[in-house]
PDB file with one MODEL, atoms N, CA, C and O in Angstrom:
MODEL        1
ATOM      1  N   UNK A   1     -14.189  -4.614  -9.308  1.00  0.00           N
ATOM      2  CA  UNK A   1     -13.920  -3.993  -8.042  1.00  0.00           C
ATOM      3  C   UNK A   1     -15.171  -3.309  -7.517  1.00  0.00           C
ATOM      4  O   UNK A   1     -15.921  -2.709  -8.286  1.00  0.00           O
ATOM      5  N   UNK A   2     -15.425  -3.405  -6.064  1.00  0.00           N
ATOM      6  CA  UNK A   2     -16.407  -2.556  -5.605  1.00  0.00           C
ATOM      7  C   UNK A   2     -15.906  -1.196  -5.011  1.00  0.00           C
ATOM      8  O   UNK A   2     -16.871  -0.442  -4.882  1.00  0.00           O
ATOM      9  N   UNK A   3     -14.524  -0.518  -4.534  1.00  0.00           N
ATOM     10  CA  UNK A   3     -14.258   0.543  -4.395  1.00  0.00           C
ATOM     11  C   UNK A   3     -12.867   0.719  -4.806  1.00  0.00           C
ATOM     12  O   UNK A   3     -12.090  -0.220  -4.980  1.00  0.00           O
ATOM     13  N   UNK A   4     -12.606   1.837  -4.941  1.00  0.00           N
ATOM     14  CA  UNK A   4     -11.209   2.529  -5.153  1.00  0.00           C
ATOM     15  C   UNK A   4      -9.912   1.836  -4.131  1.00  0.00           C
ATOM     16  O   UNK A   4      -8.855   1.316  -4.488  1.00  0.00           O
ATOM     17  N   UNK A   5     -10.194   1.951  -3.421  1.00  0.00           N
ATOM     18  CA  UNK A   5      -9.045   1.025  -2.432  1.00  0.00           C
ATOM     19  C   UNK A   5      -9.277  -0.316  -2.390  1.00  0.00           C
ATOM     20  O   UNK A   5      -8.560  -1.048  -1.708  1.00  0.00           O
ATOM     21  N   UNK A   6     -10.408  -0.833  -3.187  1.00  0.00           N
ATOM     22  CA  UNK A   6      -9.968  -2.211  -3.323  1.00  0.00           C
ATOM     23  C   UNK A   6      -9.184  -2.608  -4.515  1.00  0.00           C
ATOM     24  O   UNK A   6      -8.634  -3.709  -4.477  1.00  0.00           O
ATOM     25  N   UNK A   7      -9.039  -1.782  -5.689  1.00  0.00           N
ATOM     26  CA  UNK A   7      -8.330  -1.812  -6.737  1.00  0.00           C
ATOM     27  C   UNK A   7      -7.266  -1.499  -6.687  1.00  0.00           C
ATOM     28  O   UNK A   7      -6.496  -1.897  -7.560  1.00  0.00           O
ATOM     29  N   UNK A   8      -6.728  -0.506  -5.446  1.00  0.00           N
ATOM     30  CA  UNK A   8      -5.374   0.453  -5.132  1.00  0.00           C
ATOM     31  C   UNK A   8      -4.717  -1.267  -4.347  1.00  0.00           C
ATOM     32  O   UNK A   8      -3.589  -1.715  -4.557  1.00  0.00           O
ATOM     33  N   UNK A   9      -5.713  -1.887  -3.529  1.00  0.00           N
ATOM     34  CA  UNK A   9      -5.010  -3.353  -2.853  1.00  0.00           C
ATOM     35  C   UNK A   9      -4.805  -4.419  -3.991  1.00  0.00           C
ATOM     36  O   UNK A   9      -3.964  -5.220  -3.585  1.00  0.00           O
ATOM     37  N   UNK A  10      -5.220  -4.738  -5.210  1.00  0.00           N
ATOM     38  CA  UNK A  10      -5.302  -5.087  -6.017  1.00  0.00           C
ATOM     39  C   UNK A  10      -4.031  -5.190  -6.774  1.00  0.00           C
ATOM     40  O   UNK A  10      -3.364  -6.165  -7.120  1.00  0.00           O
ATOM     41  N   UNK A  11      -3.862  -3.746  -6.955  1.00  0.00           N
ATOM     42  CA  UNK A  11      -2.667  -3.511  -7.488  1.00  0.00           C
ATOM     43  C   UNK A  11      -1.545  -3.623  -6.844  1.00  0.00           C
ATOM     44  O   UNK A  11      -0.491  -4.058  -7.307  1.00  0.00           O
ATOM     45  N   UNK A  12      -1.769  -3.176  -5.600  1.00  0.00           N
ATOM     46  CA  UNK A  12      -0.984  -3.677  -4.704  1.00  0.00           C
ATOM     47  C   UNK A  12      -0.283  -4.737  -4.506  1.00  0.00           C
ATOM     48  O   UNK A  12       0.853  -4.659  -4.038  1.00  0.00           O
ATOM     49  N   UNK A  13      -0.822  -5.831  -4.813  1.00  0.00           N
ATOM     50  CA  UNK A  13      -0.716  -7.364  -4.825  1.00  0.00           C
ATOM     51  C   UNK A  13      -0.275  -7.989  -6.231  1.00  0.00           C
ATOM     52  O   UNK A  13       0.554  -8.897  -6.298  1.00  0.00           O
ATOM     53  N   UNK A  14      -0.945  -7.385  -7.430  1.00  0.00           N
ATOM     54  CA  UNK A  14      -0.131  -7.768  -8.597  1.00  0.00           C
ATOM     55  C   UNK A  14       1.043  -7.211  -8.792  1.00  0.00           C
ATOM     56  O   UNK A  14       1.726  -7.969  -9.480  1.00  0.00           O
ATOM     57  N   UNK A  15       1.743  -6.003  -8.445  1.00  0.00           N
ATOM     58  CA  UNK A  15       2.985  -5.419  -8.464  1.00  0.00           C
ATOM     59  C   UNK A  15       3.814  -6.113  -7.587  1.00  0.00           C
ATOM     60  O   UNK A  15       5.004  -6.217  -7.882  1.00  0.00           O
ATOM     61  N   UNK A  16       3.337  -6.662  -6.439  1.00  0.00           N
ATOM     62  CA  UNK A  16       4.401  -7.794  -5.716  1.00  0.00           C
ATOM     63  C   UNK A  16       4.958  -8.728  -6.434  1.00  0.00           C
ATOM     64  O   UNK A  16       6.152  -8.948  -6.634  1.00  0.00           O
ATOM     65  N   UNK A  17       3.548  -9.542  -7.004  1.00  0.00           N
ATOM     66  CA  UNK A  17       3.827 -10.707  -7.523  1.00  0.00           C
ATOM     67  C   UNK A  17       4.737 -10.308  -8.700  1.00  0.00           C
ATOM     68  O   UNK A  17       5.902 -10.609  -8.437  1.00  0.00           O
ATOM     69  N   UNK A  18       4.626  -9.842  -9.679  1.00  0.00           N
ATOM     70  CA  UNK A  18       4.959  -9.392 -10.356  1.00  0.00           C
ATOM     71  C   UNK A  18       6.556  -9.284 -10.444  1.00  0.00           C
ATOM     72  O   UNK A  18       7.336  -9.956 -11.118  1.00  0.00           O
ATOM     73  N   UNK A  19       6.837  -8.073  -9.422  1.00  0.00           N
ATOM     74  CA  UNK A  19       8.035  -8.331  -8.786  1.00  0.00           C
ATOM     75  C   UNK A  19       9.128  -9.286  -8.303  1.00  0.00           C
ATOM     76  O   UNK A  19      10.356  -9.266  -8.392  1.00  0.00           O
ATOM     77  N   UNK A  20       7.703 -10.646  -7.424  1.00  0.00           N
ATOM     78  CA  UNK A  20       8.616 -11.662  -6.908  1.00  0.00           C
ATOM     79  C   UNK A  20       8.985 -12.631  -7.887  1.00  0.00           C
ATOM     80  O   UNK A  20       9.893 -13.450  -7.744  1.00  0.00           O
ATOM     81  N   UNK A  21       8.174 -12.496  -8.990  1.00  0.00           N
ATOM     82  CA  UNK A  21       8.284 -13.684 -10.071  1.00  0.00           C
ATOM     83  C   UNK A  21       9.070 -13.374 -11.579  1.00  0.00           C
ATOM     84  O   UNK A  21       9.799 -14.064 -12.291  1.00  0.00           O
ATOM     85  N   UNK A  22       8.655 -12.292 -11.659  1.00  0.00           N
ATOM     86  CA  UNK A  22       9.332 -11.760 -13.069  1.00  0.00           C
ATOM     87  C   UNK A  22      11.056 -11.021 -12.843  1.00  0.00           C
ATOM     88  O   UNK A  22      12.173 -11.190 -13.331  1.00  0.00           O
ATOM     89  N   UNK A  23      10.433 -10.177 -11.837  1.00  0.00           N
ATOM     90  CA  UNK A  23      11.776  -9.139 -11.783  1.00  0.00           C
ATOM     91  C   UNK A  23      13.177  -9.939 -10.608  1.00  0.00           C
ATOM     92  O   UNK A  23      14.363  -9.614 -10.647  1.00  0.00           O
ATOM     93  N   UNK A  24      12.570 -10.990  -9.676  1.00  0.00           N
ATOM     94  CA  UNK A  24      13.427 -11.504  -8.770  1.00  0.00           C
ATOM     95  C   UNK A  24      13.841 -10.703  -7.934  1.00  0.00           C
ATOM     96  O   UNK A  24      15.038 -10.525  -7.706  1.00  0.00           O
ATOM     97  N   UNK A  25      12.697  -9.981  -7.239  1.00  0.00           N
ATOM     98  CA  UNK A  25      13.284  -9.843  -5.779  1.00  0.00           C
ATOM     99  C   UNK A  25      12.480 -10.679  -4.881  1.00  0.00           C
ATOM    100  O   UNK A  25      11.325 -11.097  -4.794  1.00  0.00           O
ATOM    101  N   UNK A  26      14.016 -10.762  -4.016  1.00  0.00           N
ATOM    102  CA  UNK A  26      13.494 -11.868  -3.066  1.00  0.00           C
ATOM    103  C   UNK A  26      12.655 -12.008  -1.909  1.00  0.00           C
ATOM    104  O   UNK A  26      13.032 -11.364  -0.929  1.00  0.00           O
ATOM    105  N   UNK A  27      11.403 -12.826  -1.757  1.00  0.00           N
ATOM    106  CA  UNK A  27      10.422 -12.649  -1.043  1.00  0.00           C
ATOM    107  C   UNK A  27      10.579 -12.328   0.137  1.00  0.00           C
ATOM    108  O   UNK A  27      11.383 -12.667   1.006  1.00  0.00           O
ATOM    109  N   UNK A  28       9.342 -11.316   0.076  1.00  0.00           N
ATOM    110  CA  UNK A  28       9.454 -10.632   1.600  1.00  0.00           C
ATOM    111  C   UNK A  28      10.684  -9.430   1.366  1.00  0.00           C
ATOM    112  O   UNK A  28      11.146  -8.827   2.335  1.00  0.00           O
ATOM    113  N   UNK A  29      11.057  -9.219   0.231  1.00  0.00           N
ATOM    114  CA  UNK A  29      11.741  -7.594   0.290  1.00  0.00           C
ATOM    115  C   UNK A  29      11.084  -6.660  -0.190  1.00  0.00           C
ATOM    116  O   UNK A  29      11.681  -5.646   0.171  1.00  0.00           O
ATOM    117  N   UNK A  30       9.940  -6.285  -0.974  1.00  0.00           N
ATOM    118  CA  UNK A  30       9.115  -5.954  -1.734  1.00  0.00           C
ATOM    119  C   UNK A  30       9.063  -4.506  -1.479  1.00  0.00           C
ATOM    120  O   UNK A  30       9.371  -4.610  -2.666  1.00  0.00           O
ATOM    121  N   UNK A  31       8.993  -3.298  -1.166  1.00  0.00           N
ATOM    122  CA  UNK A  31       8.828  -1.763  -1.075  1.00  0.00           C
ATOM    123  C   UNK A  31       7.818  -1.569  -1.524  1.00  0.00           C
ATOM    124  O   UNK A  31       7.770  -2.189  -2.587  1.00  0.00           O
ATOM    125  N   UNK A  32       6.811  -0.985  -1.323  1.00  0.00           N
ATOM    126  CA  UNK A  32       5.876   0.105  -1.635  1.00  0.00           C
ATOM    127  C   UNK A  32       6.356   1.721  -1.628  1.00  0.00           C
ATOM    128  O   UNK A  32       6.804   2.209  -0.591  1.00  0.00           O
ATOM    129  N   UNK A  33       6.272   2.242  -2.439  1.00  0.00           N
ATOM    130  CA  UNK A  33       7.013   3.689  -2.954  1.00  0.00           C
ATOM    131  C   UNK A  33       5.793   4.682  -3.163  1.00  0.00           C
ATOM    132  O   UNK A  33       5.445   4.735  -4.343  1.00  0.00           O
ATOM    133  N   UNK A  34       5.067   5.475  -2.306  1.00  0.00           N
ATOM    134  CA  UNK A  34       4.060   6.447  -2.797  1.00  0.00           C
ATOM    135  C   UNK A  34       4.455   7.996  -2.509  1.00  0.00           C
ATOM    136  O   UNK A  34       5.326   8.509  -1.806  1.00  0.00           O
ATOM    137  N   UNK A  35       3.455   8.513  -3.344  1.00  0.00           N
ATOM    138  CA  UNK A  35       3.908  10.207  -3.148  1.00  0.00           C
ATOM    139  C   UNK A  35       3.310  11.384  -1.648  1.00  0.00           C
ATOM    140  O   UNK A  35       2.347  11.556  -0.902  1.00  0.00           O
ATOM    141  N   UNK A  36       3.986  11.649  -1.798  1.00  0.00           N
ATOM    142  CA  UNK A  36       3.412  12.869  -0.364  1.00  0.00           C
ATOM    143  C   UNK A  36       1.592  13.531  -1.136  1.00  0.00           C
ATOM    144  O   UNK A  36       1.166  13.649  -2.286  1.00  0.00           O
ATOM    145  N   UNK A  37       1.069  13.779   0.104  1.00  0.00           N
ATOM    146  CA  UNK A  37      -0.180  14.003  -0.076  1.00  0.00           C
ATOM    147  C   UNK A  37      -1.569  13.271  -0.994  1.00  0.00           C
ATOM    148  O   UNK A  37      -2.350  13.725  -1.830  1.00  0.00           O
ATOM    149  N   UNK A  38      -1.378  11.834  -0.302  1.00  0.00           N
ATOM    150  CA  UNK A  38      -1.588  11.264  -1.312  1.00  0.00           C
ATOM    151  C   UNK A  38      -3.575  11.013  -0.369  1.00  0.00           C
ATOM    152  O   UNK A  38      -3.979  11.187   0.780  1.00  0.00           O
ATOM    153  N   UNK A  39      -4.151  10.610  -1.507  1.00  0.00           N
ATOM    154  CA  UNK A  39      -5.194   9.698  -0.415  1.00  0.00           C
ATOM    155  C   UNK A  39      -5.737   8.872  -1.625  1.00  0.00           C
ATOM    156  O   UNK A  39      -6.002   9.279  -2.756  1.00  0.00           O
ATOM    157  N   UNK A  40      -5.866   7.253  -0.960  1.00  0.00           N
ATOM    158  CA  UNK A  40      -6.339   6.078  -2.282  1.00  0.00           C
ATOM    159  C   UNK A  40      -7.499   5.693  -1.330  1.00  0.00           C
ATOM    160  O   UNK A  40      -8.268   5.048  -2.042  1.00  0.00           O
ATOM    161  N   UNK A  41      -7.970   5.756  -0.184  1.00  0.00           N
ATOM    162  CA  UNK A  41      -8.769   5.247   0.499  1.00  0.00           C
ATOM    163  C   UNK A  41      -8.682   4.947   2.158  1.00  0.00           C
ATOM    164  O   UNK A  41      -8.223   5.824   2.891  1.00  0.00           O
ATOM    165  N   UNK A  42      -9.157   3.633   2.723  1.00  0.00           N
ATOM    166  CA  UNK A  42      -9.223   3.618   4.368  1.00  0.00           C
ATOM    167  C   UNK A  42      -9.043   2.389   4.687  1.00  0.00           C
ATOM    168  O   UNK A  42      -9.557   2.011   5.739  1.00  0.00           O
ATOM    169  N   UNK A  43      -8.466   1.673   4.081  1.00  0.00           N
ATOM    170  CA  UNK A  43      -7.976   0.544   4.266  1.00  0.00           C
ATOM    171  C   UNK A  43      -6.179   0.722   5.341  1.00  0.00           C
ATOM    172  O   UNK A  43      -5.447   1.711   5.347  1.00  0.00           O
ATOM    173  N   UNK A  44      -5.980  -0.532   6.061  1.00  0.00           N
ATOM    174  CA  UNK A  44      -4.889  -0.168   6.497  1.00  0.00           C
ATOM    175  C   UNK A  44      -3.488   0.101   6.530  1.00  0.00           C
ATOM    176  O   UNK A  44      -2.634   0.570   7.284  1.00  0.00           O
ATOM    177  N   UNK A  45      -3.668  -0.602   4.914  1.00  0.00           N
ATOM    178  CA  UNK A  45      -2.032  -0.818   4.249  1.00  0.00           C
ATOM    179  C   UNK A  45      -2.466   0.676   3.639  1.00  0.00           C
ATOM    180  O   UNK A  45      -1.572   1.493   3.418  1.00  0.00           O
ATOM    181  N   UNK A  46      -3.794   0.994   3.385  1.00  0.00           N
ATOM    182  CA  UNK A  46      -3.803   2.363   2.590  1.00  0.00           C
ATOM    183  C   UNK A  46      -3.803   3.684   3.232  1.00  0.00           C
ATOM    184  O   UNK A  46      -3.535   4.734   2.650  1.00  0.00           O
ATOM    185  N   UNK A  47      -4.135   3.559   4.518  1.00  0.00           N
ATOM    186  CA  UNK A  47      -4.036   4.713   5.345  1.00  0.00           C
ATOM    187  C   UNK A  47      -2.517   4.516   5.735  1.00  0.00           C
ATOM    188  O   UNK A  47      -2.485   5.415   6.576  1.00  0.00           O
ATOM    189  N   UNK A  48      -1.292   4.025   5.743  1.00  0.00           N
ATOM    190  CA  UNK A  48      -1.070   3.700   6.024  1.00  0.00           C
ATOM    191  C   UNK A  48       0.300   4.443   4.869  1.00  0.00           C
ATOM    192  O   UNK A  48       1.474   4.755   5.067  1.00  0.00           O
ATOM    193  N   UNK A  49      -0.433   4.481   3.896  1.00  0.00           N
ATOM    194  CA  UNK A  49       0.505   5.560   2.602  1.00  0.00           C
ATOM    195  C   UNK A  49       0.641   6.604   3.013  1.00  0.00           C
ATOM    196  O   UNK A  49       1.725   7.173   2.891  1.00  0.00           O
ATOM    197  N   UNK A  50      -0.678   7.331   3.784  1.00  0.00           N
ATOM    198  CA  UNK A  50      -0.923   8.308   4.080  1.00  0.00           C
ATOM    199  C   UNK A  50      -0.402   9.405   4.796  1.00  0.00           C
ATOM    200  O   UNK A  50      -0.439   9.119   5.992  1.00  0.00           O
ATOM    201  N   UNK A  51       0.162  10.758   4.575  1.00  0.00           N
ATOM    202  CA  UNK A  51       0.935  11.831   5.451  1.00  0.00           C
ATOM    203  C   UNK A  51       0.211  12.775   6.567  1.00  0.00           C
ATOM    204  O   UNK A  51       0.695  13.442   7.480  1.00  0.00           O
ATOM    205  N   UNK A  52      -1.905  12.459   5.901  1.00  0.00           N
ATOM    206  CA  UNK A  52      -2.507  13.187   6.644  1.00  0.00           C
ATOM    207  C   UNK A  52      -2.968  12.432   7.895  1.00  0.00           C
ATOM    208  O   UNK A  52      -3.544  11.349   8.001  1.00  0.00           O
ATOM    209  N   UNK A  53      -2.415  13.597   9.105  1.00  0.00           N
ATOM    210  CA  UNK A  53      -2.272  12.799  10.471  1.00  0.00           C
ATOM    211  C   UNK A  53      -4.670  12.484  10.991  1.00  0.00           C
ATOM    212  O   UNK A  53      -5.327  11.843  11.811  1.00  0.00           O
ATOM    213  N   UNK A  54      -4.930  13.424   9.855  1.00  0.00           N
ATOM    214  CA  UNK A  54      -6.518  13.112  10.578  1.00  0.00           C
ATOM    215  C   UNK A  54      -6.800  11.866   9.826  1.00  0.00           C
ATOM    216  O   UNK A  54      -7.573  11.027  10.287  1.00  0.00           O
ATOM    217  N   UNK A  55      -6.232  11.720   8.738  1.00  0.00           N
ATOM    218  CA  UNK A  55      -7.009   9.908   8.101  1.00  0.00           C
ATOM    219  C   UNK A  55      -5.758   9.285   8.889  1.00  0.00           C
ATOM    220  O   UNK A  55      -6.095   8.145   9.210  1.00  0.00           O
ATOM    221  N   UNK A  56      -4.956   9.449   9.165  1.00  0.00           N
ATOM    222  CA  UNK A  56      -4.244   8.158  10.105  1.00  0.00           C
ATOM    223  C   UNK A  56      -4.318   7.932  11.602  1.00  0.00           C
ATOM    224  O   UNK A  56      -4.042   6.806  12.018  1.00  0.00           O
ATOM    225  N   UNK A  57      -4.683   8.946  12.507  1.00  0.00           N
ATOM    226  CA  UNK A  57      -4.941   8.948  13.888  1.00  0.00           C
ATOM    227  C   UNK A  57      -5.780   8.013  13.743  1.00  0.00           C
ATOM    228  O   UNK A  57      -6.768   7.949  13.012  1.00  0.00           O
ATOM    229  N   UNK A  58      -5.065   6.795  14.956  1.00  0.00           N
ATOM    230  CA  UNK A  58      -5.893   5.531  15.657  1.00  0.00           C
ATOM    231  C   UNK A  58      -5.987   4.709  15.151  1.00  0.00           C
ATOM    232  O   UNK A  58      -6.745   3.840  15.582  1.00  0.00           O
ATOM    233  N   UNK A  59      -4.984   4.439  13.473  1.00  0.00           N
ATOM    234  CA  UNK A  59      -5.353   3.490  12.858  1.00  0.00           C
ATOM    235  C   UNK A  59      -3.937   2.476  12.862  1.00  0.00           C
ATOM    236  O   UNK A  59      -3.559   1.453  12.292  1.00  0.00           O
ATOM    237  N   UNK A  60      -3.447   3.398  13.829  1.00  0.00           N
ATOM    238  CA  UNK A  60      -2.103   2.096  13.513  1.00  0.00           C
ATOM    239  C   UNK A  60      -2.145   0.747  14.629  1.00  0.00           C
ATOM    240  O   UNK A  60      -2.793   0.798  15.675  1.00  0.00           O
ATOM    241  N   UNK A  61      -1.376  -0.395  14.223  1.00  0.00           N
ATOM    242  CA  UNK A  61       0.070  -0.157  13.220  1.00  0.00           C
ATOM    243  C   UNK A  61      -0.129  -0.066  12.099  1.00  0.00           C
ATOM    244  O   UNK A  61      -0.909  -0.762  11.449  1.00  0.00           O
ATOM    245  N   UNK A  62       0.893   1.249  11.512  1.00  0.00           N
ATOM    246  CA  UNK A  62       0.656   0.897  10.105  1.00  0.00           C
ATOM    247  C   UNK A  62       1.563   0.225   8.994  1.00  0.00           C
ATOM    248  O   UNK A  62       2.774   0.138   9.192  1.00  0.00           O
ATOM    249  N   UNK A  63       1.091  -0.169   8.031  1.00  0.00           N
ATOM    250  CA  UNK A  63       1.406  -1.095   6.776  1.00  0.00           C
ATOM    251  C   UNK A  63       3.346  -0.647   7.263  1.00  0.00           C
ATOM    252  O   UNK A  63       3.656   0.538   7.390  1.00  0.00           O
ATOM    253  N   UNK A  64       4.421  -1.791   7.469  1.00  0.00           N
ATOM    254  CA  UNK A  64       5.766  -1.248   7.276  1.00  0.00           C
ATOM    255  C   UNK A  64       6.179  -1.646   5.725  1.00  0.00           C
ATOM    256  O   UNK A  64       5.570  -2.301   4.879  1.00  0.00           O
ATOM    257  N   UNK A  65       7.454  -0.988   5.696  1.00  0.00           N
ATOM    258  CA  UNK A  65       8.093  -0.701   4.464  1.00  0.00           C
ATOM    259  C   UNK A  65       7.851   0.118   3.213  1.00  0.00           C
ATOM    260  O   UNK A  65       8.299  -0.084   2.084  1.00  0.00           O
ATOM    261  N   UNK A  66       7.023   1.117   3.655  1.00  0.00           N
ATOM    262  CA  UNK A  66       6.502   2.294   2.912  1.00  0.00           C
ATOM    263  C   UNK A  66       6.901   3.203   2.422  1.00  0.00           C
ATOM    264  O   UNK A  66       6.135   3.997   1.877  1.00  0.00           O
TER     265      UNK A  66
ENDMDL
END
């Protein structure tokens, strides 16, 4: 990995799969579940976790099903 939010998207993406293949939920239902006050980076699915309105102003739309 070259930064922190590319590993946070990373993971991101193996916990899907993961999900869609092992555990059987069905594609395209998938949830992302994060905690209040969080910050992983500036990406848009990752700002996008985010509760603080100064890293999210201007960056939407953001990531749904959060």
């Amino acid at each position: 990995m070259n930064s922190g939010a590319e590993a946070v998207e990373t993971a991101i993406k193996i916990a899907r799969k993961y999900g869609y293949e092992k555990r059987g939920i069905p594609e395209n239902e998938a949830k992302i579940v994060v905690a209040k006050d969080n910050f992983h980076g500036r990406t848009t699915t990752i700002v996008s976790f985010s509760n603080d309105e100064d890293a999210r102003k201007n960056f939407g739309p953001y990531t749904p099903w959060i």
